[in-house]
CHARMM internal coordinates of N, CA and C (Angstrom, degrees):
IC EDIT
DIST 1 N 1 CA 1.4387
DIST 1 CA 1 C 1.5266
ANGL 1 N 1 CA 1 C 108.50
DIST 1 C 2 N 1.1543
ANGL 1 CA 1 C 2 N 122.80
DIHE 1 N 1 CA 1 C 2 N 128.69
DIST 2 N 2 CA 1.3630
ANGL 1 C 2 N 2 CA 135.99
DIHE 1 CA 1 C 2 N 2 CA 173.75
DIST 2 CA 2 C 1.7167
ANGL 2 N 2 CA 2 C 128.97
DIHE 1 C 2 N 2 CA 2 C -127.65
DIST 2 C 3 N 1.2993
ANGL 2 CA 2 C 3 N 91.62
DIHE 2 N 2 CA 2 C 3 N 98.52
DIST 3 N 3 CA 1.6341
ANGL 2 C 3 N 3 CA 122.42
DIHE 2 CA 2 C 3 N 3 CA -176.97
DIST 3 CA 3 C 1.7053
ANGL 3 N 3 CA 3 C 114.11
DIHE 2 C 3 N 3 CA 3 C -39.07
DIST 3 C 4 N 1.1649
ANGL 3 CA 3 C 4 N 145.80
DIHE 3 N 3 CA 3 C 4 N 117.32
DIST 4 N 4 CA 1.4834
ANGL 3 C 4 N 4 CA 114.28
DIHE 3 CA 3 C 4 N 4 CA 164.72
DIST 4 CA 4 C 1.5841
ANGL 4 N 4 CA 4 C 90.00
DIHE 3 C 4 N 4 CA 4 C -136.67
DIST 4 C 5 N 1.7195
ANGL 4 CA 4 C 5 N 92.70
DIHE 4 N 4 CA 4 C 5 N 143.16
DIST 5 N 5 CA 1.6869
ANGL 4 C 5 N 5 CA 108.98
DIHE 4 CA 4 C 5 N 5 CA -177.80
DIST 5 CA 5 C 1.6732
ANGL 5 N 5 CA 5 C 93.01
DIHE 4 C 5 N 5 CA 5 C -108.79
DIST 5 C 6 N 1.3711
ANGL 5 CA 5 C 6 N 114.24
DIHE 5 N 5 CA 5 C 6 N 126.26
DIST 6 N 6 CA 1.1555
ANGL 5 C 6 N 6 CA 122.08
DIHE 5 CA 5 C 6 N 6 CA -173.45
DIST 6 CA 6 C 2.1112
ANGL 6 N 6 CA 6 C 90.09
DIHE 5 C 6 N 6 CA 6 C -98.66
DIST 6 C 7 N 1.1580
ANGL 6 CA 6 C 7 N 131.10
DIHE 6 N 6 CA 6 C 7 N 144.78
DIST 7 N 7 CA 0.9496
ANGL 6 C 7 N 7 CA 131.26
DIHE 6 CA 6 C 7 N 7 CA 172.53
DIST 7 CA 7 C 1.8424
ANGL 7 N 7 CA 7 C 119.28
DIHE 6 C 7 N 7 CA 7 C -156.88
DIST 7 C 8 N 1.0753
ANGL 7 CA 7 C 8 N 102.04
DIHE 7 N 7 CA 7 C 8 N -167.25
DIST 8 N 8 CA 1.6441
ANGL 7 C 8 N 8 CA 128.66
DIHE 7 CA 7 C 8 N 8 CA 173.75
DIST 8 CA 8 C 1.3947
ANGL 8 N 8 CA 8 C 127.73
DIHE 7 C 8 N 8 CA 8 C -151.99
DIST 8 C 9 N 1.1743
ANGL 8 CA 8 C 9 N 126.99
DIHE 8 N 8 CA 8 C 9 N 163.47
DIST 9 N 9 CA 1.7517
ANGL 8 C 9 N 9 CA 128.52
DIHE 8 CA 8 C 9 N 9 CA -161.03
DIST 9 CA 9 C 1.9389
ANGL 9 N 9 CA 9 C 80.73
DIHE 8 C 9 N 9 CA 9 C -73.52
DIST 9 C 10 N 1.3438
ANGL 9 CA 9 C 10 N 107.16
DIHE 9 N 9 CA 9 C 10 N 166.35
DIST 10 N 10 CA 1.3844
ANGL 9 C 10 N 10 CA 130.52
DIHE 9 CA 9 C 10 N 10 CA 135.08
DIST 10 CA 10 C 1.7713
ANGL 10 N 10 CA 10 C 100.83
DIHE 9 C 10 N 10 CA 10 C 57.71
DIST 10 C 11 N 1.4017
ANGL 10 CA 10 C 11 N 106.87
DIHE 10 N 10 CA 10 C 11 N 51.42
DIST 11 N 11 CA 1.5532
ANGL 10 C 11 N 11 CA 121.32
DIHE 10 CA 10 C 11 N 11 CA -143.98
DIST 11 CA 11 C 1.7609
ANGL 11 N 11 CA 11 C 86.75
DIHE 10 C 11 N 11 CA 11 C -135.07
DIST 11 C 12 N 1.6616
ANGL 11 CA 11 C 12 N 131.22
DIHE 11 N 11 CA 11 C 12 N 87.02
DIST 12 N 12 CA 1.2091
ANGL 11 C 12 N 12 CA 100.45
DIHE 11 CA 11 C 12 N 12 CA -173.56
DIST 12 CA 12 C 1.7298
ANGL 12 N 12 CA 12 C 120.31
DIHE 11 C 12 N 12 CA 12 C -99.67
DIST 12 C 13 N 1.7993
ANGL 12 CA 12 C 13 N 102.57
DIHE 12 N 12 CA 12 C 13 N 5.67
DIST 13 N 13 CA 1.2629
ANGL 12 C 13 N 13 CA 98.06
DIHE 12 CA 12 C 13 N 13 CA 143.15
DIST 13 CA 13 C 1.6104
ANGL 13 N 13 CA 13 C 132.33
DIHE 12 C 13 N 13 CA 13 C -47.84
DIST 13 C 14 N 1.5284
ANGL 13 CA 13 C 14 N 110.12
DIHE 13 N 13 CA 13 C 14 N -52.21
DIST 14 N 14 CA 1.5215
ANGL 13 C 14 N 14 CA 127.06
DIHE 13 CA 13 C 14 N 14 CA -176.39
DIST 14 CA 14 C 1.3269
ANGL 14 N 14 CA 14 C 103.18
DIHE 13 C 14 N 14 CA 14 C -62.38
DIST 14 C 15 N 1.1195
ANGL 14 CA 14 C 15 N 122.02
DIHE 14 N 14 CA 14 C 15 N -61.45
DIST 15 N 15 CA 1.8504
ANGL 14 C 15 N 15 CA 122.67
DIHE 14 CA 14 C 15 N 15 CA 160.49
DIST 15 CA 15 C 1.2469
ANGL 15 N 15 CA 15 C 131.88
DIHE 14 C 15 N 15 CA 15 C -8.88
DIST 15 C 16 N 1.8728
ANGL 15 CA 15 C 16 N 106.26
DIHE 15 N 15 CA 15 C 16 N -58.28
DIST 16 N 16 CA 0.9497
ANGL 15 C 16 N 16 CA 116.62
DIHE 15 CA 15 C 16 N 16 CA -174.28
DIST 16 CA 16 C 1.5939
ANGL 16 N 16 CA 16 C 104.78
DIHE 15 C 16 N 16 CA 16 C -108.34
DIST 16 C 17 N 1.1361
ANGL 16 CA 16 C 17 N 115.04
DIHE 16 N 16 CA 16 C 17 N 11.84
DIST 17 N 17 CA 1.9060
ANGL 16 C 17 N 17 CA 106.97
DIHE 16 CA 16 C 17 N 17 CA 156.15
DIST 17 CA 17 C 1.5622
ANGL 17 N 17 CA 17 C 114.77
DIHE 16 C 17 N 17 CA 17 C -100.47
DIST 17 C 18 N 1.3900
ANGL 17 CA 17 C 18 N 107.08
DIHE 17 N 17 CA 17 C 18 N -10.80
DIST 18 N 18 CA 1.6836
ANGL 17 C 18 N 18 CA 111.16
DIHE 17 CA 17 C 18 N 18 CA 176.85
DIST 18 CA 18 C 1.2699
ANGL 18 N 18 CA 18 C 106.03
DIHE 17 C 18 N 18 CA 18 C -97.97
DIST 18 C 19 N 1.2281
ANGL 18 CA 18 C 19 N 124.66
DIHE 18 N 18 CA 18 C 19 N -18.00
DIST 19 N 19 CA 1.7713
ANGL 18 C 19 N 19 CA 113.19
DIHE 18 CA 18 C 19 N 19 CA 166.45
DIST 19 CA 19 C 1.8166
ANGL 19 N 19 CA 19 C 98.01
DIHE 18 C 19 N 19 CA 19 C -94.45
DIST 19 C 20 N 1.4258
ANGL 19 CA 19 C 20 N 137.93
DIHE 19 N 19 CA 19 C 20 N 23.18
DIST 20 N 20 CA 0.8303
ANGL 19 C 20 N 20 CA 127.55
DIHE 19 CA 19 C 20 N 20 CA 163.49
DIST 20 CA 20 C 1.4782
ANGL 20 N 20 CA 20 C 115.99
DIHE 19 C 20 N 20 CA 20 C -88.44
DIST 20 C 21 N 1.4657
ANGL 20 CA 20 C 21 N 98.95
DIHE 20 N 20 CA 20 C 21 N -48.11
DIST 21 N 21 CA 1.2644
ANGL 20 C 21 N 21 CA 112.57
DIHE 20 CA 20 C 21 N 21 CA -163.84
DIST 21 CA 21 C 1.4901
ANGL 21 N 21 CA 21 C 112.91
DIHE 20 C 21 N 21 CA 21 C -81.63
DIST 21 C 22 N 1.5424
ANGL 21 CA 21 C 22 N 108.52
DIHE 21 N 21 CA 21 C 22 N -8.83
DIST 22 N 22 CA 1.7491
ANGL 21 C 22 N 22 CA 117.94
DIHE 21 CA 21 C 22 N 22 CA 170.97
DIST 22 CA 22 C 1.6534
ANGL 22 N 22 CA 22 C 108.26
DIHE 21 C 22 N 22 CA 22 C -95.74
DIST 22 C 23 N 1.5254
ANGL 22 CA 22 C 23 N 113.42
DIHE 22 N 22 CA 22 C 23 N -11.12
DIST 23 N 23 CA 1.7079
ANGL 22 C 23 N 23 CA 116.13
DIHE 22 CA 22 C 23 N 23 CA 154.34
DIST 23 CA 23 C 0.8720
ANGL 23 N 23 CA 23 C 113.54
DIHE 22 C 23 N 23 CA 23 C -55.29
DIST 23 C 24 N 1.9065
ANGL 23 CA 23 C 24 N 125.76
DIHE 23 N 23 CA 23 C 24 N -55.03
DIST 24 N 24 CA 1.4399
ANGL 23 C 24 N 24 CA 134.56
DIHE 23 CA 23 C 24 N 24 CA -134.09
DIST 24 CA 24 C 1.8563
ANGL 24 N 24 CA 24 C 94.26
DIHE 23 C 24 N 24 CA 24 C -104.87
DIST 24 C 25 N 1.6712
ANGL 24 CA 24 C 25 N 103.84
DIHE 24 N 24 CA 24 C 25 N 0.67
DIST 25 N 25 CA 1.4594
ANGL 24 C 25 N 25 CA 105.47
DIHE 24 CA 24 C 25 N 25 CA -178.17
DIST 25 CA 25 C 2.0061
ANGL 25 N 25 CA 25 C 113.59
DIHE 24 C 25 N 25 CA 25 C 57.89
DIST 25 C 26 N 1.4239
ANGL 25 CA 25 C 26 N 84.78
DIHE 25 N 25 CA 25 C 26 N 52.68
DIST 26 N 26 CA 1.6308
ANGL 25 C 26 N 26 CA 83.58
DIHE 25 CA 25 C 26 N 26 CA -167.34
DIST 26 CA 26 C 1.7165
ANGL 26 N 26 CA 26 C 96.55
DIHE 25 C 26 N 26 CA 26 C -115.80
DIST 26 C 27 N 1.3803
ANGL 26 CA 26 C 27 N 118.77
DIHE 26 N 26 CA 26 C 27 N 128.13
DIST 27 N 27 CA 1.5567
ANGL 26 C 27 N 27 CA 114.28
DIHE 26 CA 26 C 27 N 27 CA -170.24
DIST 27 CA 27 C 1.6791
ANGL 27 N 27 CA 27 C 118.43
DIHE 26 C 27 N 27 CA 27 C -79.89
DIST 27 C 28 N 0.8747
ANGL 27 CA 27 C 28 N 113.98
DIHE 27 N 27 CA 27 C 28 N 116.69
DIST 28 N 28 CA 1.5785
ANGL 27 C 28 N 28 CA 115.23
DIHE 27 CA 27 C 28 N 28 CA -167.57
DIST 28 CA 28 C 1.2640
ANGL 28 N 28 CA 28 C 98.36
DIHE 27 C 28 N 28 CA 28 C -110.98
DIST 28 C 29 N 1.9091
ANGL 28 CA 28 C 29 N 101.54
DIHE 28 N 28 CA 28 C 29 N 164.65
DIST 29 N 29 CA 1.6542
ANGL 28 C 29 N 29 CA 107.42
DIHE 28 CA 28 C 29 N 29 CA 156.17
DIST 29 CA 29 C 1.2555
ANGL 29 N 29 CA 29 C 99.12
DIHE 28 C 29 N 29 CA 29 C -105.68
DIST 29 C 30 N 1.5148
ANGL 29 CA 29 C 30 N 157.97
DIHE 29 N 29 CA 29 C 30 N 146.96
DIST 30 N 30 CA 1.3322
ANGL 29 C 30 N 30 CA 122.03
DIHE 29 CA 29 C 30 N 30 CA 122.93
DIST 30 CA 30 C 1.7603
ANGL 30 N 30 CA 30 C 128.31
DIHE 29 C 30 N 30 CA 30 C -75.99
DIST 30 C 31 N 1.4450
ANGL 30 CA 30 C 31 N 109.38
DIHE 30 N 30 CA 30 C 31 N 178.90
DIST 31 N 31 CA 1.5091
ANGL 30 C 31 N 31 CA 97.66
DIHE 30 CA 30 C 31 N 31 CA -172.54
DIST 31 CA 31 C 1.6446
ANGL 31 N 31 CA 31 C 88.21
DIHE 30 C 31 N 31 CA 31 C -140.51
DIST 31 C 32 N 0.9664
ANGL 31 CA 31 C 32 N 102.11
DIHE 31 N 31 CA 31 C 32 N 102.26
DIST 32 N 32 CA 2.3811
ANGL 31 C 32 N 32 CA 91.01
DIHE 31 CA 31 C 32 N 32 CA 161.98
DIST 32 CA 32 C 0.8296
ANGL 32 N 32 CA 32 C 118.05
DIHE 31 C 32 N 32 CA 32 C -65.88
DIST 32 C 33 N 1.2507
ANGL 32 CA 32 C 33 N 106.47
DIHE 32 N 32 CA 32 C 33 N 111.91
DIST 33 N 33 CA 1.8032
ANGL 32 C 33 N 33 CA 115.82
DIHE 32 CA 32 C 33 N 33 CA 168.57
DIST 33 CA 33 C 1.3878
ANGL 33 N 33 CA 33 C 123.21
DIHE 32 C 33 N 33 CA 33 C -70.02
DIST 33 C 34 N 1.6015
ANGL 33 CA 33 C 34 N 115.66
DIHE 33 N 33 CA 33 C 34 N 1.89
DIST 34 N 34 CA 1.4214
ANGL 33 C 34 N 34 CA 93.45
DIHE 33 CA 33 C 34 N 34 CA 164.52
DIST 34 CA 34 C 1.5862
ANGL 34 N 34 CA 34 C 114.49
DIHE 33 C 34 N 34 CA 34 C -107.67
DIST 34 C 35 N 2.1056
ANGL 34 CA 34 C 35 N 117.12
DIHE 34 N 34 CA 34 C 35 N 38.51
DIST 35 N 35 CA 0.9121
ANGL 34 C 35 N 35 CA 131.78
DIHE 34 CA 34 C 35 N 35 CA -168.65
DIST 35 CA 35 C 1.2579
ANGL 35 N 35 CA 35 C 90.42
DIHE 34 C 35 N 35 CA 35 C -144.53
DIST 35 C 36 N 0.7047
ANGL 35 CA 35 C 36 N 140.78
DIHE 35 N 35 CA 35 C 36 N 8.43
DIST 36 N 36 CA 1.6765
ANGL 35 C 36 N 36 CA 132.42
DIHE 35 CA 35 C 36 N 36 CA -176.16
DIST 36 CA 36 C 1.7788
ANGL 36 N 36 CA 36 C 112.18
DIHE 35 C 36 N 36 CA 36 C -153.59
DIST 36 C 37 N 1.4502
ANGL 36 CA 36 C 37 N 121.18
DIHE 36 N 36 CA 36 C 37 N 66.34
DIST 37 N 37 CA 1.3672
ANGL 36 C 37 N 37 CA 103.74
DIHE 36 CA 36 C 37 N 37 CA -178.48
DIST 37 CA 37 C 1.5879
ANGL 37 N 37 CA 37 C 118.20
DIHE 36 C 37 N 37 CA 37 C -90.69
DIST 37 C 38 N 1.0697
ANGL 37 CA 37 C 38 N 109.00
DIHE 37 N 37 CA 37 C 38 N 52.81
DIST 38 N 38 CA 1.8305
ANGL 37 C 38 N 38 CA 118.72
DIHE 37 CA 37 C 38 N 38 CA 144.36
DIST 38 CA 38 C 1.5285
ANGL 38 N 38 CA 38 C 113.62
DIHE 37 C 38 N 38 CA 38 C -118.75
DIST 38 C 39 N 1.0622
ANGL 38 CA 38 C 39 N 100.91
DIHE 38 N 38 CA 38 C 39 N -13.37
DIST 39 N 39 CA 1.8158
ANGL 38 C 39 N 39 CA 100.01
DIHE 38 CA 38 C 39 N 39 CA 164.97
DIST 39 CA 39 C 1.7682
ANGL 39 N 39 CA 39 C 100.11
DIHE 38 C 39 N 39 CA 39 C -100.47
DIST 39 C 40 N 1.2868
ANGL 39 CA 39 C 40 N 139.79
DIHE 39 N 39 CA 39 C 40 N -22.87
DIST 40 N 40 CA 0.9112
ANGL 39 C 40 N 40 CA 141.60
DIHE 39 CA 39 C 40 N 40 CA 148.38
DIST 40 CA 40 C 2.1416
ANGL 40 N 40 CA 40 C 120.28
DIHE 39 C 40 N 40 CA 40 C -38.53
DIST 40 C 41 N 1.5975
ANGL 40 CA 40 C 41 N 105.86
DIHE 40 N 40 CA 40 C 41 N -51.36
DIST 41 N 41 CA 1.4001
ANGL 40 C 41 N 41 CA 113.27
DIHE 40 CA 40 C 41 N 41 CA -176.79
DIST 41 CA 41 C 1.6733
ANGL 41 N 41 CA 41 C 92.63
DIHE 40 C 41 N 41 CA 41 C -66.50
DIST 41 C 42 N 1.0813
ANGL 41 CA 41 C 42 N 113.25
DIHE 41 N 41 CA 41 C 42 N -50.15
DIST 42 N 42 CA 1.2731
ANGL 41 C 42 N 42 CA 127.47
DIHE 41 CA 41 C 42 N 42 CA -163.54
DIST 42 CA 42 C 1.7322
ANGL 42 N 42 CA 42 C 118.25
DIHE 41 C 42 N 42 CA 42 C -47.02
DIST 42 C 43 N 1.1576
ANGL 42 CA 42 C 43 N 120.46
DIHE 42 N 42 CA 42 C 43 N -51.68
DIST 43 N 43 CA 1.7971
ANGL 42 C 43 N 43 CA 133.25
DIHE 42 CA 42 C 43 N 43 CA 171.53
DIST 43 CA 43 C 1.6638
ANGL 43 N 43 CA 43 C 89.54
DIHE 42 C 43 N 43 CA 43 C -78.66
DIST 43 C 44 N 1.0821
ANGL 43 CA 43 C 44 N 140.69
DIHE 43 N 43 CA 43 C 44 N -35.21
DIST 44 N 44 CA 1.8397
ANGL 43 C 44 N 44 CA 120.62
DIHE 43 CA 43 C 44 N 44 CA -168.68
DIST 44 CA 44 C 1.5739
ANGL 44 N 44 CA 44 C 86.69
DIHE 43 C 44 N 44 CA 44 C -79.97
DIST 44 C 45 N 1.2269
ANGL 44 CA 44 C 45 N 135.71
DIHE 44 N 44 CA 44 C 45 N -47.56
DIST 45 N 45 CA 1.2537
ANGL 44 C 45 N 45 CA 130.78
DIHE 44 CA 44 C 45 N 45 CA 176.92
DIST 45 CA 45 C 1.5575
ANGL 45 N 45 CA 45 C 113.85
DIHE 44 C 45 N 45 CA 45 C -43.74
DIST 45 C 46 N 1.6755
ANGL 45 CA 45 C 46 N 113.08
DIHE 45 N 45 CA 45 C 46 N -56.69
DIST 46 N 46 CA 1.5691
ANGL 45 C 46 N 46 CA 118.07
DIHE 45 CA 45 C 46 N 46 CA 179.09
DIST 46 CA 46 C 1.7268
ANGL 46 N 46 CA 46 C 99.25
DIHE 45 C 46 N 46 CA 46 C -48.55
DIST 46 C 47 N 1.3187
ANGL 46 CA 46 C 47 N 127.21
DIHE 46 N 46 CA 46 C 47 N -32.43
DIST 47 N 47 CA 1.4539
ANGL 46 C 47 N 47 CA 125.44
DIHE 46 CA 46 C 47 N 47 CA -177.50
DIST 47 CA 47 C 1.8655
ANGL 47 N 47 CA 47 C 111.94
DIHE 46 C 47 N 47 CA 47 C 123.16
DIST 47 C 48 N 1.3929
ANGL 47 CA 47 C 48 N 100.68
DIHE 47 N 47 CA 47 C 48 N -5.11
DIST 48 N 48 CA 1.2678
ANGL 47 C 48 N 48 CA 128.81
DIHE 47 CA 47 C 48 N 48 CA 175.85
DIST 48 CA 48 C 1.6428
ANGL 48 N 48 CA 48 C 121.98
DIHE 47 C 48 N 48 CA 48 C -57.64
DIST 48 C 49 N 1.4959
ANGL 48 CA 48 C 49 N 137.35
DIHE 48 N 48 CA 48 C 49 N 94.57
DIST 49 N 49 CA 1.2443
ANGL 48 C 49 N 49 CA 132.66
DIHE 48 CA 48 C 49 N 49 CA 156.84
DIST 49 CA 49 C 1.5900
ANGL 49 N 49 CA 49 C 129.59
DIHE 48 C 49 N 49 CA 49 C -90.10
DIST 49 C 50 N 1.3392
ANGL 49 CA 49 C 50 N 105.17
DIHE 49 N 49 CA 49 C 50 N 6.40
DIST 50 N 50 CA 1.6240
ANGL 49 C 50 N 50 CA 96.81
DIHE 49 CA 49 C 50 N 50 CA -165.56
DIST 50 CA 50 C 1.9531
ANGL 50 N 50 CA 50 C 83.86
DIHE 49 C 50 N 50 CA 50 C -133.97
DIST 50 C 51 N 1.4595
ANGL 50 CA 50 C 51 N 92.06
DIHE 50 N 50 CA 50 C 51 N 163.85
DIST 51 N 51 CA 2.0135
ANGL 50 C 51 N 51 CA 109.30
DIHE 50 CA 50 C 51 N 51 CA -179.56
DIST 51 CA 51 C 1.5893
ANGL 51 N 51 CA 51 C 101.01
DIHE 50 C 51 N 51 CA 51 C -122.22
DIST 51 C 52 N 1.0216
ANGL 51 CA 51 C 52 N 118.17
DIHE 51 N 51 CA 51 C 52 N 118.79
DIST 52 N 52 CA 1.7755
ANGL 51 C 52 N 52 CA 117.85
DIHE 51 CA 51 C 52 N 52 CA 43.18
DIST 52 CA 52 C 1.4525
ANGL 52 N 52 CA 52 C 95.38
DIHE 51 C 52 N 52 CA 52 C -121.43
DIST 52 C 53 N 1.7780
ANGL 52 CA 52 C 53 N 111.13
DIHE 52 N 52 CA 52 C 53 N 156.52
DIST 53 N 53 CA 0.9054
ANGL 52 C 53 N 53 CA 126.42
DIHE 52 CA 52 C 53 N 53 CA -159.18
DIST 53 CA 53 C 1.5742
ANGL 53 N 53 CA 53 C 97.70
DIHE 52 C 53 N 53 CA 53 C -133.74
DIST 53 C 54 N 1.1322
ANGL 53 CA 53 C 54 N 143.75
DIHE 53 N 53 CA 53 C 54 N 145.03
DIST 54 N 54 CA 1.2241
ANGL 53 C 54 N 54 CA 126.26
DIHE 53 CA 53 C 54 N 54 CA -159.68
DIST 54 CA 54 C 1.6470
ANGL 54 N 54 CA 54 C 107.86
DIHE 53 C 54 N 54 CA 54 C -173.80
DIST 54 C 55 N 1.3785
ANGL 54 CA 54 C 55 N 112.33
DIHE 54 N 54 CA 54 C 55 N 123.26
DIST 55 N 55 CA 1.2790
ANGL 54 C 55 N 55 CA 131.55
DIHE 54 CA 54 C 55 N 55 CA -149.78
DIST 55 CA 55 C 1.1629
ANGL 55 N 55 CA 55 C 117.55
DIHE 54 C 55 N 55 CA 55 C -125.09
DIST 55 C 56 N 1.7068
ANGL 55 CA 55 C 56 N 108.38
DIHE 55 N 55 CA 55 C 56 N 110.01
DIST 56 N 56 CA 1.4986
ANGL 55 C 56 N 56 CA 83.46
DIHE 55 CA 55 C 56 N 56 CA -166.53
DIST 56 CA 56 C 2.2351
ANGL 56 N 56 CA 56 C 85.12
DIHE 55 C 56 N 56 CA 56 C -130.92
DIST 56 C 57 N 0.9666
ANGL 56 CA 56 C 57 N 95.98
DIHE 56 N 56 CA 56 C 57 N 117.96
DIST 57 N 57 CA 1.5456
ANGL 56 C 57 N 57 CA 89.40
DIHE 56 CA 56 C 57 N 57 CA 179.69
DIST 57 CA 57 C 1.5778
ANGL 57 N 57 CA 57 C 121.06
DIHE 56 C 57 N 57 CA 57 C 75.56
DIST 57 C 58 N 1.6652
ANGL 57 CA 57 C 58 N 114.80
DIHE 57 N 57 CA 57 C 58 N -111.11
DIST 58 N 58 CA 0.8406
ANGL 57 C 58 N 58 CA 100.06
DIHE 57 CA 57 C 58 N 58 CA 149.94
DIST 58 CA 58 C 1.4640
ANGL 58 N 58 CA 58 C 112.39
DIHE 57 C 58 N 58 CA 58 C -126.12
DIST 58 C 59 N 1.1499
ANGL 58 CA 58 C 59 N 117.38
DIHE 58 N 58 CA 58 C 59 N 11.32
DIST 59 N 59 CA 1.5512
ANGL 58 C 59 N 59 CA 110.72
DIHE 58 CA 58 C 59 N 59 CA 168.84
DIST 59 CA 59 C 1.8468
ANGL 59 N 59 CA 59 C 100.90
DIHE 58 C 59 N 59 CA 59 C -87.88
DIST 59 C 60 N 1.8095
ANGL 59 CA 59 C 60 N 93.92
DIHE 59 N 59 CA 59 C 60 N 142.11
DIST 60 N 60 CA 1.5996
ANGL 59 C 60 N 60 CA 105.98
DIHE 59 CA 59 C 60 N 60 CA -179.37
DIST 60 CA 60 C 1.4672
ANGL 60 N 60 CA 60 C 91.66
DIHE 59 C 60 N 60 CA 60 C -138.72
DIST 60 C 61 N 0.9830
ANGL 60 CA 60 C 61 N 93.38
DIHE 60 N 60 CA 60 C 61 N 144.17
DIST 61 N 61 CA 1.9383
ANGL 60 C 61 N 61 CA 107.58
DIHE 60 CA 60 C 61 N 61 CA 153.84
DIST 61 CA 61 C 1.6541
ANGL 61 N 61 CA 61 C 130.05
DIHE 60 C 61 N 61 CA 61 C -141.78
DIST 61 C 62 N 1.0961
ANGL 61 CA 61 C 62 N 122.82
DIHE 61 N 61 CA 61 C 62 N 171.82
DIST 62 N 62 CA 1.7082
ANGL 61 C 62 N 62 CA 114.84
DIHE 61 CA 61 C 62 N 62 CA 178.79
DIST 62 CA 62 C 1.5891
ANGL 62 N 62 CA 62 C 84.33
DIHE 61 C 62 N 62 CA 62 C -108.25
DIST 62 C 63 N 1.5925
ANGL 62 CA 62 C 63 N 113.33
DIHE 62 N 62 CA 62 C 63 N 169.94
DIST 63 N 63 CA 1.2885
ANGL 62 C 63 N 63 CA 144.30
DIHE 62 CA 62 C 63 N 63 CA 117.31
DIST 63 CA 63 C 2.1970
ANGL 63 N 63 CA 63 C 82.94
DIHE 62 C 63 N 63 CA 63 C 110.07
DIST 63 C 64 N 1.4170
ANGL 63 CA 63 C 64 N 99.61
DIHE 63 N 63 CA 63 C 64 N 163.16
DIST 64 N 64 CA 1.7489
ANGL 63 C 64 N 64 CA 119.52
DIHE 63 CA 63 C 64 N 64 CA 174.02
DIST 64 CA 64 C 1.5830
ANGL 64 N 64 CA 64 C 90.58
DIHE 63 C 64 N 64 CA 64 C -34.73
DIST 64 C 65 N 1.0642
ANGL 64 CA 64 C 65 N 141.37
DIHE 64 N 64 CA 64 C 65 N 124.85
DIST 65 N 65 CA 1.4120
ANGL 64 C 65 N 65 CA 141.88
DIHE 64 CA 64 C 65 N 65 CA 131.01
DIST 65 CA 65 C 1.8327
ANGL 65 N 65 CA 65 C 114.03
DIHE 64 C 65 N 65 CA 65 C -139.49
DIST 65 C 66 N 1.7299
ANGL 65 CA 65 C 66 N 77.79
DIHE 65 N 65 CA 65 C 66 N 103.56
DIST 66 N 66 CA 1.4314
ANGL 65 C 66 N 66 CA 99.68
DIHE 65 CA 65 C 66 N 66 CA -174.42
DIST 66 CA 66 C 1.7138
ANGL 66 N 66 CA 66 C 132.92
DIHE 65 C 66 N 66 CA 66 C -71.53
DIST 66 C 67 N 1.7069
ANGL 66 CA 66 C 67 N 98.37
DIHE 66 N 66 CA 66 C 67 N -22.25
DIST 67 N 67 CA 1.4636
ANGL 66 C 67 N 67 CA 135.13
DIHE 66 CA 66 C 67 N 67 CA 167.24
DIST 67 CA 67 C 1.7292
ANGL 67 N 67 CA 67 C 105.86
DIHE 66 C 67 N 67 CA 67 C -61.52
DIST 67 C 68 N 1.7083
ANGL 67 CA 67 C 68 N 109.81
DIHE 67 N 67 CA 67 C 68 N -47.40
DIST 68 N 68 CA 1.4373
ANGL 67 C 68 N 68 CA 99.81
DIHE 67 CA 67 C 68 N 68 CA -160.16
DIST 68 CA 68 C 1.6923
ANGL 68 N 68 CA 68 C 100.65
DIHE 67 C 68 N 68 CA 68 C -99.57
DIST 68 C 69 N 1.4158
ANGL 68 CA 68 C 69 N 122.49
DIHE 68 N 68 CA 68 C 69 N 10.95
DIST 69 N 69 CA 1.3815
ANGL 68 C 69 N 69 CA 157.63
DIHE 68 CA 68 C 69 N 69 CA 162.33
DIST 69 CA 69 C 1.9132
ANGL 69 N 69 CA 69 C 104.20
DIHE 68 C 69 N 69 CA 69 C -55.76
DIST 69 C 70 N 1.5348
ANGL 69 CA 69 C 70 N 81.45
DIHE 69 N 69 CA 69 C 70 N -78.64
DIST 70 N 70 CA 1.4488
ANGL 69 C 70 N 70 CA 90.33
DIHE 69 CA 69 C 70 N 70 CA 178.72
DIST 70 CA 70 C 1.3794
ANGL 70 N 70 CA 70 C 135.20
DIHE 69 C 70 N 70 CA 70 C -88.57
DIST 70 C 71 N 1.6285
ANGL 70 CA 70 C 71 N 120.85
DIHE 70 N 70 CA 70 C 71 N 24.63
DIST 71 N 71 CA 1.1809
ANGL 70 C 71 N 71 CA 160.92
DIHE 70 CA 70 C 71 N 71 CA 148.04
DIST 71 CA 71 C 1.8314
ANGL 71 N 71 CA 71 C 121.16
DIHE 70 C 71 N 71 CA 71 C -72.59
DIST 71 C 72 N 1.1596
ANGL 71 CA 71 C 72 N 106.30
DIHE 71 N 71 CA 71 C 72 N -41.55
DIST 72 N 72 CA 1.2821
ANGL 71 C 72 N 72 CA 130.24
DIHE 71 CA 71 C 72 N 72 CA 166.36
DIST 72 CA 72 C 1.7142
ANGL 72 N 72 CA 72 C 106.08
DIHE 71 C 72 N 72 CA 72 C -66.32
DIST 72 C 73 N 1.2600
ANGL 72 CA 72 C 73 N 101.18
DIHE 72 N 72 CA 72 C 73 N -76.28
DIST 73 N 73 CA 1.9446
ANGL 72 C 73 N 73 CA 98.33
DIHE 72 CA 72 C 73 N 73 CA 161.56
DIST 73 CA 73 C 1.1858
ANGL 73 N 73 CA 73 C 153.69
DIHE 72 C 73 N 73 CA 73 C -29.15
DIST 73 C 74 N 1.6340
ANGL 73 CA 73 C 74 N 95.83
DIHE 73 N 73 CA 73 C 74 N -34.64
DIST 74 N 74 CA 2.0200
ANGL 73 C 74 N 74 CA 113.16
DIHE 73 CA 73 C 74 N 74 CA 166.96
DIST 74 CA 74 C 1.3971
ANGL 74 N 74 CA 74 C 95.07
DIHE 73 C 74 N 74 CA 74 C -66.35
END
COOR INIT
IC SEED 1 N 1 CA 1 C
IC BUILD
């Protein structure tokens, strides 16, 4: 399974899903999207405008979700 935190600088949603997922000891990449626009095309394509964006397989979602965090962890 391979985690990816899609994000941006100064993002304290993204903040607070990357100190989630380093609580729940869960190994992530993140990627900044305002450094990377092919992972940028890539989430507006999924239908995605807002960060954090977060990919785990094939389930993704945007925004703090701390529930589907610790779902990832079991």
């Amino acid at each position: 399974m391979s985690v990816i935190l899609y994000t941006k600088p100064n993002c304290v949603q993204c903040s607070a899903t990357e100190r989630a997922l380093q609580q729940q000891k869960i190994p992530f990449t993140a990627v900044d999207l305002t450094q990377d626009t092919q992972a940028l095309a890539k989430i507006v394509s999924m239908g995605y405008r807002q960060v954090p964006v977060v990919v785990n397989g094939d389930e993704h979602w945007s925004g703090f979700c701390p529930d589907k965090i610790r779902q990832i962890a079991r």
